[in-house]
C-alpha positions in Angstrom: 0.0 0.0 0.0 1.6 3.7 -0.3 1.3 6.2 1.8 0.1 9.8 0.3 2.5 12.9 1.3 0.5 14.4 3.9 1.0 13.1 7.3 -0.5 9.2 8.3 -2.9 9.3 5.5 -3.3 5.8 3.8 -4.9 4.6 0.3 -7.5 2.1 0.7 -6.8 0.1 -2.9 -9.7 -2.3 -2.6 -12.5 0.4 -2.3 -11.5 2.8 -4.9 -11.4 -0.1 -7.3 -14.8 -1.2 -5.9 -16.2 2.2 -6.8 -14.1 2.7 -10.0 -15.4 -0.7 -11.1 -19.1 0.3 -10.4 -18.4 3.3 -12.0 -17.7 1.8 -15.1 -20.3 -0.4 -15.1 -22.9 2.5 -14.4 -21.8 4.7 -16.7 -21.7 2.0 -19.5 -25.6 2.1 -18.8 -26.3 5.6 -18.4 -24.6 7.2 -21.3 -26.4 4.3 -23.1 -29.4 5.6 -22.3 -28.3 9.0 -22.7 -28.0 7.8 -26.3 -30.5 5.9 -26.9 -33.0 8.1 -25.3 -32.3 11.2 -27.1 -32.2 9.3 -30.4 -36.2 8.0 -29.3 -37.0 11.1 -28.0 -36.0 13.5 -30.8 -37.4 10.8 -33.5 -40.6 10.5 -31.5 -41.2 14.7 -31.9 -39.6 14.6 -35.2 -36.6 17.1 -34.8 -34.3 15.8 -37.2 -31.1 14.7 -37.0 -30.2 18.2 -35.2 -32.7 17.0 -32.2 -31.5 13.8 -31.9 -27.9 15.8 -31.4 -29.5 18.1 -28.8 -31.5 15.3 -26.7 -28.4 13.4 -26.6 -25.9 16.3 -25.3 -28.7 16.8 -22.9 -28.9 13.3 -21.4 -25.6 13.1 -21.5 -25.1 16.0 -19.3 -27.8 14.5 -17.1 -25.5 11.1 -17.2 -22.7 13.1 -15.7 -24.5 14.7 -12.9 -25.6 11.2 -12.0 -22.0 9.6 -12.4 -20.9 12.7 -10.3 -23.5 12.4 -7.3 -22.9 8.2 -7.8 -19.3 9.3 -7.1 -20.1 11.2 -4.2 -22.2 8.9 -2.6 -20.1 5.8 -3.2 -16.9 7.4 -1.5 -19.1 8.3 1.6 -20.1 5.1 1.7 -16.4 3.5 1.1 -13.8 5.7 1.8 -10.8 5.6 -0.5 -8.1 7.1 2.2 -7.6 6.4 6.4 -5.6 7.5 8.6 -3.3 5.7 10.4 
């Protein structure tokens, strides 16, 4: 294990790759569905291929406030550092 610089702090390896790993996993899914849904949604309202551009950026923007608070929430829950 290493030791960060500032005094008796120490990395906990197993939990960031816990939350890293659900990261990916979630992401995978969201921004999929960031995707998809703006392709259905524009499509469904008929906007053309500049909707389906729109709807997408703004899911996807949704999917990153989601992977953000998921973030959040998942290092409260397992901590990535300790002190010694």
């Amino acid at each position: 294990m290493s030791d960060t610089s500032s005094g008796g702090r120490r990395i906990i390896w197993q939990n960031v790759l816990t939350v890293v790993s659900a990261a990916i996993l979630i992401s995978a899914e969201v921004f999929g569905a960031a995707f998809a849904g703006g392709w259905a949604v524009a499509n469904m309202f008929d906007f053309g291929t500049d909707g389906v551009h729109v709807f997408q950026a703004i899911f996807f923007a949704c999917g990153i406030a989601v992977m953000i608070a998921f973030v959040r929430n998942a290092k409260s829950v397992e901590p990535f550092v300790t002190r010694r």
